[in-house]
C-alpha positions as CSV (number, residue, x, y, z in Angstrom):
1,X,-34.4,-10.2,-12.2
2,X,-34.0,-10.1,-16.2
3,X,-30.8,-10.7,-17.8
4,X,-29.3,-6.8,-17.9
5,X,-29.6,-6.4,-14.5
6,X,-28.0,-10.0,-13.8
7,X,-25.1,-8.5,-15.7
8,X,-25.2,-5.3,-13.9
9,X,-25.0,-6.9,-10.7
10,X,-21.8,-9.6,-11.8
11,X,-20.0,-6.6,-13.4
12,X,-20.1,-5.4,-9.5
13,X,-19.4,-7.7,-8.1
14,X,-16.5,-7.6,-10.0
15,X,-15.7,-4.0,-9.2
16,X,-16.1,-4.4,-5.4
17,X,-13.8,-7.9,-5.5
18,X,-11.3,-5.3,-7.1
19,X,-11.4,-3.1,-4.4
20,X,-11.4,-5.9,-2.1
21,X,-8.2,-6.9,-2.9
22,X,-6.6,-3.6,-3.7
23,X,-6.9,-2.4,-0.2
24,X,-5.6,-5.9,0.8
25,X,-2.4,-5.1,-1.3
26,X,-2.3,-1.2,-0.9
27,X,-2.6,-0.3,2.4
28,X,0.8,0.2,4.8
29,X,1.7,-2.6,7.0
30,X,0.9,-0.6,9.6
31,X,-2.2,-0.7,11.9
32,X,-2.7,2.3,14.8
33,X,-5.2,2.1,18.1
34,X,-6.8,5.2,18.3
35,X,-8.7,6.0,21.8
36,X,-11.6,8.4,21.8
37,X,-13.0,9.5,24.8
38,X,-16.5,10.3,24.8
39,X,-18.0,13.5,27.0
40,X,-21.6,14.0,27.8
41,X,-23.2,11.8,30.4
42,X,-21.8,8.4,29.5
43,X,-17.6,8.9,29.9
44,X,-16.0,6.2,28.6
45,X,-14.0,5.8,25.7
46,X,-14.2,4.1,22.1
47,X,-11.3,2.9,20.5
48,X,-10.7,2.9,16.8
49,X,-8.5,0.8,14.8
50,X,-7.3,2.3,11.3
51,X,-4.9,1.4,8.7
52,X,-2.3,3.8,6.5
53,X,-2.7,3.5,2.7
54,X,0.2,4.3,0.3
55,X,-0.6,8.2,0.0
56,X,-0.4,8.3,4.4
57,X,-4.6,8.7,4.3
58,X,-6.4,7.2,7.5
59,X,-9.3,3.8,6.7
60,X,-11.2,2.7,9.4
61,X,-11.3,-1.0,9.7
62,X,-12.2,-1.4,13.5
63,X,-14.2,0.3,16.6
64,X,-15.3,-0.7,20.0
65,X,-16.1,0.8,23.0
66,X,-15.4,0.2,26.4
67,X,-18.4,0.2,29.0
68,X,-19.2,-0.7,32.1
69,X,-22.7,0.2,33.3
70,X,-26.3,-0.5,32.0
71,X,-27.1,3.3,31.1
72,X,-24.4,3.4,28.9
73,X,-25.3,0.2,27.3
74,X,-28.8,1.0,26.6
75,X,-27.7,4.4,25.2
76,X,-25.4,2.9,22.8
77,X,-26.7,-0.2,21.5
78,X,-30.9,-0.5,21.2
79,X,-30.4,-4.2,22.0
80,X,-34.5,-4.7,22.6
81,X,-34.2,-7.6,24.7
82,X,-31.6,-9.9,23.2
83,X,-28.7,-11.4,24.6
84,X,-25.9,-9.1,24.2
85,X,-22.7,-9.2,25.6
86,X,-20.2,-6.4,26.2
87,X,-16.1,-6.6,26.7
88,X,-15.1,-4.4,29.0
89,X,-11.3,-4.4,28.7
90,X,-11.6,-3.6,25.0
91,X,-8.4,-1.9,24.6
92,X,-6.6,-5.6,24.8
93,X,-9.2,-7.1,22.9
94,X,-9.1,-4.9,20.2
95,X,-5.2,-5.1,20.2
96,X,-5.3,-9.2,20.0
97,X,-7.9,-9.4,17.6
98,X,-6.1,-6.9,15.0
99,X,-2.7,-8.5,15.9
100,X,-3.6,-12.2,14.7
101,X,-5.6,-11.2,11.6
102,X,-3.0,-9.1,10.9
103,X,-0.3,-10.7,11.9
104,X,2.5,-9.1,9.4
105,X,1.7,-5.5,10.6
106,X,2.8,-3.0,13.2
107,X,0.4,-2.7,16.1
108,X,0.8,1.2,18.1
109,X,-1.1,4.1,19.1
110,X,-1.6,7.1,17.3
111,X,0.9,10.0,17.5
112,X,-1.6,12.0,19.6
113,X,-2.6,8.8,21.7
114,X,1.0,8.7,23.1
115,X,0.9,12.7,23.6
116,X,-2.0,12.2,26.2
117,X,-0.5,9.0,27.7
118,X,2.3,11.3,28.1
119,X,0.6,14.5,29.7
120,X,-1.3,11.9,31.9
121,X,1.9,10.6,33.0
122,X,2.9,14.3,34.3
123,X,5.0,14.7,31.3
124,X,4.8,18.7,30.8
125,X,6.3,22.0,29.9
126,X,6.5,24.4,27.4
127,X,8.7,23.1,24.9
128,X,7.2,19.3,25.2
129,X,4.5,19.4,22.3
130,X,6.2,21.8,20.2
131,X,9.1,19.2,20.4
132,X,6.2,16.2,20.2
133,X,5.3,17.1,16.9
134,X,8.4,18.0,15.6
135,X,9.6,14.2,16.3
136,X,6.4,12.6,14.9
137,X,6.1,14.6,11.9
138,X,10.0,13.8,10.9
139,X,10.7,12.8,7.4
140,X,14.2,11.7,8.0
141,X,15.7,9.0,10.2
142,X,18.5,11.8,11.4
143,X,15.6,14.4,12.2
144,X,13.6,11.9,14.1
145,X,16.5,10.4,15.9
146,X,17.8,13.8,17.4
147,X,14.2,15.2,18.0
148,X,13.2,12.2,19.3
149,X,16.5,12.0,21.8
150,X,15.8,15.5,23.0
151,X,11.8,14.6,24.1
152,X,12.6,11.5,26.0
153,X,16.1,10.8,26.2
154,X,15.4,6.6,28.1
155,X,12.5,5.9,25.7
156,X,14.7,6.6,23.2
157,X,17.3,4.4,24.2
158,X,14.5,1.4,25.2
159,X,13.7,1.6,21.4
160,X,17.3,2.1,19.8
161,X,17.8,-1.4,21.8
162,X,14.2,-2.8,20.3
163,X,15.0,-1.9,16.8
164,X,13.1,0.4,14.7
165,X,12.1,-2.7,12.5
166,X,9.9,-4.0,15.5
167,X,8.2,-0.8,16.1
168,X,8.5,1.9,13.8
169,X,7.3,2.3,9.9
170,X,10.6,1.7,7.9
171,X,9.4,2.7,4.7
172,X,6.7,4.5,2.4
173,X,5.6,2.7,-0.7
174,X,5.4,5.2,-3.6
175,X,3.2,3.4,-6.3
176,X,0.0,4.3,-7.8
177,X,-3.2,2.4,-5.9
178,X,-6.8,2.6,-6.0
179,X,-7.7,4.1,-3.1
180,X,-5.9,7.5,-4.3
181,X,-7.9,10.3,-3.7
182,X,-8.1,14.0,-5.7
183,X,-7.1,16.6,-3.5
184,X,-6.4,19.4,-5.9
185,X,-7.5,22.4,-3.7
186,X,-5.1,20.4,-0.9
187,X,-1.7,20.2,-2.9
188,X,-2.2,24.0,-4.5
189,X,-2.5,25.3,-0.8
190,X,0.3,23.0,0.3
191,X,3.0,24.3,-2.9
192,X,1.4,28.1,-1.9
193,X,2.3,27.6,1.7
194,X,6.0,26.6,0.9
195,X,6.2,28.7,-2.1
196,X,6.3,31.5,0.7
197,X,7.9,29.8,3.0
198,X,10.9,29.0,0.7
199,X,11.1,32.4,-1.1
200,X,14.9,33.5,0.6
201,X,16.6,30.3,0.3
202,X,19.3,29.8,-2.3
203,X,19.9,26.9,-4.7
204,X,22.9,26.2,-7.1
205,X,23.2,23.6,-9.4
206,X,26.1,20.8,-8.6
207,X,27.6,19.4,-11.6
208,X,27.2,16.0,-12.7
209,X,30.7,13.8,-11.3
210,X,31.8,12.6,-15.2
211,X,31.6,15.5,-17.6
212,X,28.3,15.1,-20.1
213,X,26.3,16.8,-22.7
214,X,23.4,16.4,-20.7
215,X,22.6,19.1,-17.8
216,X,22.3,18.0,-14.7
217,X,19.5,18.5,-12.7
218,X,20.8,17.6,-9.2
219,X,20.9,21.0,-6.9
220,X,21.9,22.1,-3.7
221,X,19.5,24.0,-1.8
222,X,21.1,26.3,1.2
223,X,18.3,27.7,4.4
224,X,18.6,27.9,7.7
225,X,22.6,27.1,8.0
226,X,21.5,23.9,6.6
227,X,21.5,21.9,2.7
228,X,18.9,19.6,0.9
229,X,20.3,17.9,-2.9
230,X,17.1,18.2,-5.2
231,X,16.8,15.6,-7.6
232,X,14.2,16.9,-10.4
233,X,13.7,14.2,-12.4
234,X,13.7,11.8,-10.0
235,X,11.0,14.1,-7.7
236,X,13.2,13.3,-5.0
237,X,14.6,15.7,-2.5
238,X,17.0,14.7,0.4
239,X,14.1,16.0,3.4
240,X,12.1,13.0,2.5
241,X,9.2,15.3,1.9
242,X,9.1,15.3,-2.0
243,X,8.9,10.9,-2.3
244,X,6.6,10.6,0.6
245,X,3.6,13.1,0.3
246,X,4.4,13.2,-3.5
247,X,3.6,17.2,-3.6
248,X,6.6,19.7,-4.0
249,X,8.7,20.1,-0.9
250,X,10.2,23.7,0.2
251,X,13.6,23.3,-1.5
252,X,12.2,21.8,-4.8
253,X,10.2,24.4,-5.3
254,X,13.4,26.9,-4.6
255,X,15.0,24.7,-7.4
256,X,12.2,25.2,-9.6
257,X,12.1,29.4,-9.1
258,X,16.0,29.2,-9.5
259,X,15.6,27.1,-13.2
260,X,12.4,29.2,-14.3
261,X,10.5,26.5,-13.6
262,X,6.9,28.1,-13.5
263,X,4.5,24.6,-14.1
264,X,4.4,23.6,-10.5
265,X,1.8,20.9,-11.1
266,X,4.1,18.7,-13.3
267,X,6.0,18.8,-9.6
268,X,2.8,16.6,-8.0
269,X,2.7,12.6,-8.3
270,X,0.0,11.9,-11.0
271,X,-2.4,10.9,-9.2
272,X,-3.2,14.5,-8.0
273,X,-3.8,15.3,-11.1
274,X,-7.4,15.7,-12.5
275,X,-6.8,14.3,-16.0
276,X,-5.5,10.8,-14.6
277,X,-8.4,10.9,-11.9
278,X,-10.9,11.3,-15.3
279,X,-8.8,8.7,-17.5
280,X,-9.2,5.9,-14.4
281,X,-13.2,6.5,-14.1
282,X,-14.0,6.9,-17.8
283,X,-16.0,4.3,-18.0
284,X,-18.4,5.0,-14.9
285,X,-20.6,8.2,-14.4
286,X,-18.4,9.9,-12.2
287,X,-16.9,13.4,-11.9
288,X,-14.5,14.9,-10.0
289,X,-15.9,17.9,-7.3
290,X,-17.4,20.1,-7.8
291,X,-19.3,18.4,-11.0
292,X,-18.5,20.6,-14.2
293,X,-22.2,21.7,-15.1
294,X,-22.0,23.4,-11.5
């Protein structure tokens, strides 16, 4: 190997030691147990382990499946006559592995894991995933608490007793990491979907507590017999929505129509934007998709 490709190679190594430790220090302390259950002639199920960065994306960092006869194994893993040996009651394996290299996270299942635990547990009716939904997908701690009281009134009380700290995701960290992703055609159908959403709610402005020369940019946004308070400046918005998915929520962007406030894209975290994705890359031969010459 001559020298410029020796350098090549250390200057990756460097990279991918980066990127090493940047998912190390970027992902959510929290790790779901996702089950799959595989159709065709071999039923049995695979389970997946994946981890929450800071922008709520999925990363694989585990599989296994779970099998139990010889046409299965043969199927799935060409072994070509090695030893190999196969765990059966994977699901516990999987969980104790992840739990003691991981030791600081939150081990659970998957929002739609517990829905079919549920349904498989007789748990019906018409209202029940409607109402399932509604309590995973809450961005507040009072929306989750009702919502989740209403779908199973003795789980809820099993966990109130737990504490959410033992179970539940507490927080969402809102800085800047590496494994940000562009997902411009994303966030400009998201702010269309809520522009329309949003467009017969009110907003007024509430006036700052000690008189000032500056204008306040708090507001109070009134929909559906209920209120949000709109921070712009600090992107922050009372439905939790705004700080956590970093795109516009409903009510800011009834705040921004209210203050002729027409650049919705200064209303997206940063690393949305195309322009930082560019400035972060600079140096390598990457483009953002399409590729501008197409």
């Amino acid at each position: 190997m001559d020298k410029s490709r020796r350098k090549e190679s250390f200057n990756r190594l460097s990279v991918y030691l980066y990127n090493v430790h940047a998912f190390i220090c970027c992902f959510l302390h929290v790790i779901f147990i996702y089950s799959v259950h595989l159709r065709g002639d071999h039923l049995k199920t695979m389970f997946i382990a994946v981890v929450i960065n800071e922008n709520n994306q999925t990363i694989h960092i585990a599989f296994a499946l779970a099998m139990e006869n010889k046409s299965l194994l043969l199927y799935m893993v060409p072994y070509e006559g090695r030893e190999v040996s196969f765990i059966t009651n994977i699901d516990d394996v999987v969980s104790s592995y992840i739990e003691h290299v991981f030791s600081d996270s939150y081990h659970g299942y998957t929002s739609k894991s517990v829905f079919k635990y549920m349904r498989t547990r007789g748990v019906s009716g018409r209202t029940l995933q409607p109402l399932f939904w509604m309590t995973s997908g809450s961005y507040t701690m009072s929306d989750f608490e009702e919502n989740f009281r209403r779908l199973t009134p003795d789980a809820h009380e099993t966990l109130a007793n737990i504490g959410h700290a033992k179970w539940a995701r507490l927080i969402t960290l809102t800085s800047v990491g590496i494994l940000t992703i562009i997902l411009t055609s994303y966030v400009e159908m998201v702010l269309h979907k809520r522009m329309q959403k949003s467009v017969r709610w009110q907003a007024t402005k509430i006036p700052p507590e000690i008189p000032s020369l500056l204008p306040s940019d708090i507001y109070l946004v009134f929909y559906l017999k209920k209120t949000c308070v709109v921070h712009l400046n600090r992107h922050t918005c009372s439905c939790g929505k705004w700080r956590n998915l970093g795109i516009a929520c409903d009510h800011a962007i009834v705040v921004s129509r209210h203050s002729n406030i027409h650049e919705l894209p200064n209303m997206v975290q940063i690393y949305y934007r195309v322009d930082m994705f560019q400035t972060a890359y600079q140096t390598q031969t990457m483009h953002p998709f399409p590729i501008p010459s197409e």
